[in-house]
C-alpha positions in Angstrom: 160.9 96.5 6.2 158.4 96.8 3.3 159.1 93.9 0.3 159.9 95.8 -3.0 158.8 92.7 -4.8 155.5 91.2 -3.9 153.5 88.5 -5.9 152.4 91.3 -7.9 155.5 92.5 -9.3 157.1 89.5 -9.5 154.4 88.5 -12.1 155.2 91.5 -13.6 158.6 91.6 -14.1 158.6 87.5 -14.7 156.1 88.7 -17.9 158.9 91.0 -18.8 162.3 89.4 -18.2 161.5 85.8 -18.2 160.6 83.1 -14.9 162.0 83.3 -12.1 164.6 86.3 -13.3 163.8 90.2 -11.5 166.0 91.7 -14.2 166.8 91.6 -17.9 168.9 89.6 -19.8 167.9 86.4 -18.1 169.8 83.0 -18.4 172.0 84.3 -21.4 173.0 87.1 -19.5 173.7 85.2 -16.2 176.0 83.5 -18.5 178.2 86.3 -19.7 178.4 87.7 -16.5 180.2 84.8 -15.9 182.4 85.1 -19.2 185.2 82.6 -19.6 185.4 81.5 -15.8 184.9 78.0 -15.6 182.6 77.8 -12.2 181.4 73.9 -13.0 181.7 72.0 -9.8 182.8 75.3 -7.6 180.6 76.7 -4.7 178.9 79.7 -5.3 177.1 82.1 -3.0 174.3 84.8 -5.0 173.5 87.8 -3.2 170.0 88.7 -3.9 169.0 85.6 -5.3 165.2 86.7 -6.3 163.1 84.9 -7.7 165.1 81.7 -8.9 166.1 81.9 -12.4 169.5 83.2 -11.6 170.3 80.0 -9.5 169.0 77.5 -11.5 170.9 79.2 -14.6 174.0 78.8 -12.7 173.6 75.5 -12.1 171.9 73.8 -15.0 173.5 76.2 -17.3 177.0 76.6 -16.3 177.6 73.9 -13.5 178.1 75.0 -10.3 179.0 72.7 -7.8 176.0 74.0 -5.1 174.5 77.9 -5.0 173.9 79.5 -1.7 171.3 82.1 -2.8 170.5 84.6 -0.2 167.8 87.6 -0.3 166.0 89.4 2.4 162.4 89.3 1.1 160.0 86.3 1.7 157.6 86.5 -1.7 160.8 86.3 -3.6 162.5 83.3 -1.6 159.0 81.3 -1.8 158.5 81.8 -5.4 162.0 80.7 -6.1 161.7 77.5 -3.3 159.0 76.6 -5.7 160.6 76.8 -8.9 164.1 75.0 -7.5 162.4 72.5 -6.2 159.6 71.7 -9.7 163.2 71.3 -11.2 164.4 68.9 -8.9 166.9 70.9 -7.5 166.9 71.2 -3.9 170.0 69.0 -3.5 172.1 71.5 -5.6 170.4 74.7 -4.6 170.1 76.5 -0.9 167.8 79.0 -0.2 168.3 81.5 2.8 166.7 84.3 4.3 169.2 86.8 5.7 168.6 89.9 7.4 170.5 93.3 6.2 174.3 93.2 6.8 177.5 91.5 7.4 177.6 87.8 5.4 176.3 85.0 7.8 179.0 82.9 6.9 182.7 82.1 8.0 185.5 83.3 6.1 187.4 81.7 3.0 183.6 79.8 2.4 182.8 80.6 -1.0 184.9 79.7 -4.1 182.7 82.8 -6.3 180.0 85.0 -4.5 178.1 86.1 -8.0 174.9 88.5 -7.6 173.4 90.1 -10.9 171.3 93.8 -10.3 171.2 93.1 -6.8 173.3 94.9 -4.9 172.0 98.3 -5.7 170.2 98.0 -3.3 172.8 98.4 -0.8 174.1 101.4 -0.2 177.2 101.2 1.6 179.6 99.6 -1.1 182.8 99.4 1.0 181.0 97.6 3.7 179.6 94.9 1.0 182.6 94.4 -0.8 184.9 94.2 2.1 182.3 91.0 3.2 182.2 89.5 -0.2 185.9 89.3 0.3 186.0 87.9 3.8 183.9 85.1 2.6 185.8 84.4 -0.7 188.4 81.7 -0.7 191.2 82.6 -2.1 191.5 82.9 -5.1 188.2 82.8 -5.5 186.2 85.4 -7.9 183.6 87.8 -7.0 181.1 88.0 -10.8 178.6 90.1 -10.8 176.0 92.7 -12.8 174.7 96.0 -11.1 172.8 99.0 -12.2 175.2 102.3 -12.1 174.8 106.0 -12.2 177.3 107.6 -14.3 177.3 110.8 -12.9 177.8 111.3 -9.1 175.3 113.6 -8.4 171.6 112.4 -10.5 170.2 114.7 -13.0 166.4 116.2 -12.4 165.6 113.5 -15.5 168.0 110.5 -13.5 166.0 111.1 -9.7 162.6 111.3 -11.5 163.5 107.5 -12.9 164.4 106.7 -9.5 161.3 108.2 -7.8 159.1 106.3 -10.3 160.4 103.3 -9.6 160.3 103.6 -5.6 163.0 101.4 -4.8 166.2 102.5 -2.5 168.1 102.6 -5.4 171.9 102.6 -3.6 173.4 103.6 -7.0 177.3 104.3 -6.8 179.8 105.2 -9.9 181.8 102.4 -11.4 185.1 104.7 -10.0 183.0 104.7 -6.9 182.5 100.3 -7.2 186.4 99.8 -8.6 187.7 101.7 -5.4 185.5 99.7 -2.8 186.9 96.7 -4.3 190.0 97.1 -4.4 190.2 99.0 -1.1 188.6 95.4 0.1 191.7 93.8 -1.9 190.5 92.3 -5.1 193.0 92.4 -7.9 192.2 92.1 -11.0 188.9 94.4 -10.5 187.4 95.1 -13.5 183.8 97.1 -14.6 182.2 96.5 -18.2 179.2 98.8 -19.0 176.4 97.1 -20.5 174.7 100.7 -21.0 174.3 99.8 -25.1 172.9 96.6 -25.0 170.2 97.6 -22.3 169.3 100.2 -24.2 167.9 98.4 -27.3 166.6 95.8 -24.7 164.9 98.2 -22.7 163.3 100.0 -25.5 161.8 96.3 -26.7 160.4 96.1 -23.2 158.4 99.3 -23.5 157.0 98.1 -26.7 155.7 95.0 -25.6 154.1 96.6 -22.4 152.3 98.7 -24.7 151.1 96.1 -27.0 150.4 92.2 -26.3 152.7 91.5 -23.2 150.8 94.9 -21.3 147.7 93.2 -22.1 147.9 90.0 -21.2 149.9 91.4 -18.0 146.6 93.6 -17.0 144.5 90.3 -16.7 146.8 89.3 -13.7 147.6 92.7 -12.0 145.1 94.8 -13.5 145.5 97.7 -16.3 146.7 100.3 -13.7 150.3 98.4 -12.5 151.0 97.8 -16.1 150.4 101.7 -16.6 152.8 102.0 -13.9 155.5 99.9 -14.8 155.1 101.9 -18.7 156.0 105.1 -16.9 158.4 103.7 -15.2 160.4 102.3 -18.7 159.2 106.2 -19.9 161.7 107.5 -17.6 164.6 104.7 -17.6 164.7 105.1 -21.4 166.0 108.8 -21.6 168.7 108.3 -19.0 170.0 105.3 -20.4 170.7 107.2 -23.7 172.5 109.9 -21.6 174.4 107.0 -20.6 173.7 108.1 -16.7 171.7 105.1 -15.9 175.0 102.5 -17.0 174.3 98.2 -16.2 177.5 97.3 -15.7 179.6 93.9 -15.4 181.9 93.8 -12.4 184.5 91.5 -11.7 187.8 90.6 -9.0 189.5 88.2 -7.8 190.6 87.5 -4.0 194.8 86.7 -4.5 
């Protein structure tokens, strides 16, 4: 399996969104994914921890008890070893390596299983959620942020965004993520689009790759990634004001 995020893009997208965080919005944003559910002291399992941020957030931040942060990449699980551990936070933060698949972990372990632009990148939603649920406690809560397609079939404009980027982009519908959760059992399932704020955010990102932030970016990974990663935010911009490329909260909780 090829690593979609290498040192190289990590620095990029660290430039963009902020140390240790692989998408936007970064700590505050990790924080209203969360909302009004009081986490402090709970254990928390984050699939597709990245790069660090989103861990540490959710424990200096908000309080959890201890985060189990999982991912299947090695670059990304180093670089965020090395941040938990510069914060002193190695007691209060596990890193794991898992492969692609069911949860390695009993049932009823977790009290929230959180995991923010992750899981599109796996495809089969039913399977996932049906696992998030096994290892929920109950009445635990399953918090998290993913990037949707609001459309069921992508437009010439929407695959061209996902071609650029060359990720295995496993987008589903929010109709599509509500019925795989509550088909797993969740109650209380709710989705939240984020589509508007993204879209003023992304639209600031662009214009700082193509002023001071592209610049300084092209002394680390050289002027033809940050070229890249420009055409890349060329394409996401246009589908997000269709409203067909739709960030989106999503929330349940096992009874």
């Amino acid at each position: 399996m090829t690593d979609h995020y290498p040192d190289q893009m990590i620095t990029m997208l660290e430039a963009i969104w902020g140390e240790g965080f692989l998408s936007p919005g970064g700590t505050a944003e990790v924080g209203r994914i969360v909302g009004e559910q009081d986490i402090r002291g709970l254990s928390v399992l984050d699939i597709g921890c990245g790069a660090g941020g989103i861990d540490i957030a959710l424990v200096e931040g908000i309080g959890a008890g201890y985060v189990t942060g999982i991912d299947v990449e090695d670059a990304v699980l180093e670089h965020a070893r090395a941040l938990v551990a510069g914060r002193g936070l190695t007691g209060r933060i596990g890193l794991v390596k898992v492969a692609p698949g069911p949860l390695p972990f009993p049932p009823a372990t977790f009290d929230v299983v959180f995991s923010k632009d992750s899981i599109v990148h796996i495809p089969d939603k039913r399977a996932l959620m049906a696992e998030v649920y096994r290892v929920l406690k109950p009445g635990g809560r399953f918090l998290a942020s993913d990037w949707l397609i609001g459309t069921e079939v992508p437009s010439p404009a929407m695959q061209a965004y996902i071609e650029a980027e060359g990720l295995d982009f496993g987008m589903a519908t929010p109709a599509e993520y509500q019925a795989a959760m509550e088909a797993a059992g969740f109650v209380e399932v709710a989705t939240r689009s984020r589509n508007e704020w993204y879209r003023r955010e992304a639209r600031d990102e662009l214009s700082r790759l193509k002023g001071p932030l592209g610049r300084k970016a092209e002394d680390i990974v050289g002027r033809d990634f940050v070229d890249q990663n420009i055409g890349i935010w060329e394409r996401m911009i246009p589908v997000l004001d269709t409203g067909e490329h739709c960030p989106t909260h999503l929330s349940g909780r096992k009874p």
